[in-house]
N, C-alpha and C positions, 0 to 999 in steps of 0.2 A: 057313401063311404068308399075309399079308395084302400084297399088294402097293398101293403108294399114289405117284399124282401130285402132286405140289406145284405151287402157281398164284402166281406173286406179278404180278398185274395193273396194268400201267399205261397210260399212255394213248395213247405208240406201240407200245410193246413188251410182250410177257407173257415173263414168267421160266417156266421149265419145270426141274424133279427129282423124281426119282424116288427110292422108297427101299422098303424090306420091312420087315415088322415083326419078322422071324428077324434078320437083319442089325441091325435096327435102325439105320440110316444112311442119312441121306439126300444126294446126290450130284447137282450139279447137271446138268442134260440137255442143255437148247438155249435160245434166246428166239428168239422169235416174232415176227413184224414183225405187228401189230393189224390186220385184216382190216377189208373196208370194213363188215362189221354183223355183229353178236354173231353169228349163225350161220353166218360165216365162218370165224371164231373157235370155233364148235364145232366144226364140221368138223374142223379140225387139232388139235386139244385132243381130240377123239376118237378121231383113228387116233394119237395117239401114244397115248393110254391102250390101245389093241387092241394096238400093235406092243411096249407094254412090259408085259402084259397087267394092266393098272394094275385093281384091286378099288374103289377109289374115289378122288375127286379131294378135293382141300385148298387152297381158295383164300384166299389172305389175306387179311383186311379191315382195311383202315387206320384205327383209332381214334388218336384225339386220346391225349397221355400223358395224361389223366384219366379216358380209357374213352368218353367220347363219341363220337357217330357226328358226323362233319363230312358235307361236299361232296362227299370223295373217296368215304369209305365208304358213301353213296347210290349216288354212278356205281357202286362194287361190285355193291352188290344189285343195280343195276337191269339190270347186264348180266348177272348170275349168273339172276336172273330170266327172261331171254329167250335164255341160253345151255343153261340146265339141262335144258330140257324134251327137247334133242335127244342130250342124252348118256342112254346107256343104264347107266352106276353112278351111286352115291350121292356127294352133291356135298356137302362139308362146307364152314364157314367157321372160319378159324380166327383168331384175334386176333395179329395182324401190326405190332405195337408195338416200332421201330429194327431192324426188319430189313434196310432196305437202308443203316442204319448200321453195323449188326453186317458184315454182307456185304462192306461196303468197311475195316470197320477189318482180315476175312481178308486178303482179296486185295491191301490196300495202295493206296498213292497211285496216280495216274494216269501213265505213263509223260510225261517231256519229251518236246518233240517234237528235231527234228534240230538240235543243236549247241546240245541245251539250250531252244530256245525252245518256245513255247508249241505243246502238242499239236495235229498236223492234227484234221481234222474226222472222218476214217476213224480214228484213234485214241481221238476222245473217244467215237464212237458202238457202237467194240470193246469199250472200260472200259464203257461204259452196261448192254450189252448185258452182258457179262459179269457186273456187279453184279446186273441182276435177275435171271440165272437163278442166280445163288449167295445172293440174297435168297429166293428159291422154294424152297433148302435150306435154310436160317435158319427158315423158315418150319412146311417138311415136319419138318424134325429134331425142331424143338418136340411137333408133333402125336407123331411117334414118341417119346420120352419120356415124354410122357403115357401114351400107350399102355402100353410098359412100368411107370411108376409105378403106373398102376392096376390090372395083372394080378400086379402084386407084391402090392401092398395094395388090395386090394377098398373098402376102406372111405374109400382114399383119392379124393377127385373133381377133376378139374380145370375149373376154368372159364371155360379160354382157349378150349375147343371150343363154337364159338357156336350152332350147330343142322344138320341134318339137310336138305338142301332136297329130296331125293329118297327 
């Protein structure tokens, strides 16, 4: 059994799931409130991989729908680049294309706020925060399917697993 963290990073907050590769399911965990410097952000991206004894982590990378790297998926590498060195598993990226789409068509609309009007601010930052750490599942699940489809068929490859950084 292969145990694996899910990353769906953004710019206050990181999504966090978890999921095994026996199970195959991935389940989302917590989000994060974004640390003042990537190795703030290792830190706790680290003891949740010790406390859920995570085998390697799976972070999203935001490509454009035509596979390009934008703006975002730079700020990705460049903090996976200055996060990875202080984690001790292997850090994977994985092609993260409508996942925080997919994520909100699960969990549905955003709650009204009271008597109908427009959601408080503690409600819209509860839906946020909920969405990326069930986008970090979206995310994780994908990698677990692969995984399975390829221990099925050998011969089959996937090529949303974008590389190895550790």
């Amino acid at each position: 059994m292969t145990r694996l963290l899910g990353v769906d990073l953004g710019e206050r907050r990181i999504g966090i799931a978890v999921g095994d590769t026996d199970a195959g399911i991935a389940t989302p965990l917590t989000t994060l409130r974004r640390g003042a410097s990537p190795l703030a952000d290792a830190t706790l991206i680290g003891a949740l991989a010790e406390e859920n004894h995570a085998d390697a982590i799976v972070v999203g990378l935001p490509l454009h729908a035509n596979g390009d790297e934008g703006v975002q998926a730079v700020a990705t590498r460049t903090w996976l680049d200055a996060v990875a060195p202080s984690l001790t598993i292997p850090v994977l990226l994985r092609d993260e294309r409508l996942s925080s789409h997919v994520a909100e068509q699960r969990i549905g609309p955003m709650k009204r706020g009271r008597s109908g009007g427009p959601p408080s601010r503690a409600q819209r930052d509860a839906y946020r925060a909920r969405v990326d750490r069930e986008a970090a599942a979206v995310i994780l699940q994908d990698e677990l399917d692969a995984r399975r489809r390829l221990a099925t068929s050998p011969s089959n490859t996937d090529d949303r697993t974008m590389e190895t950084n550790r």
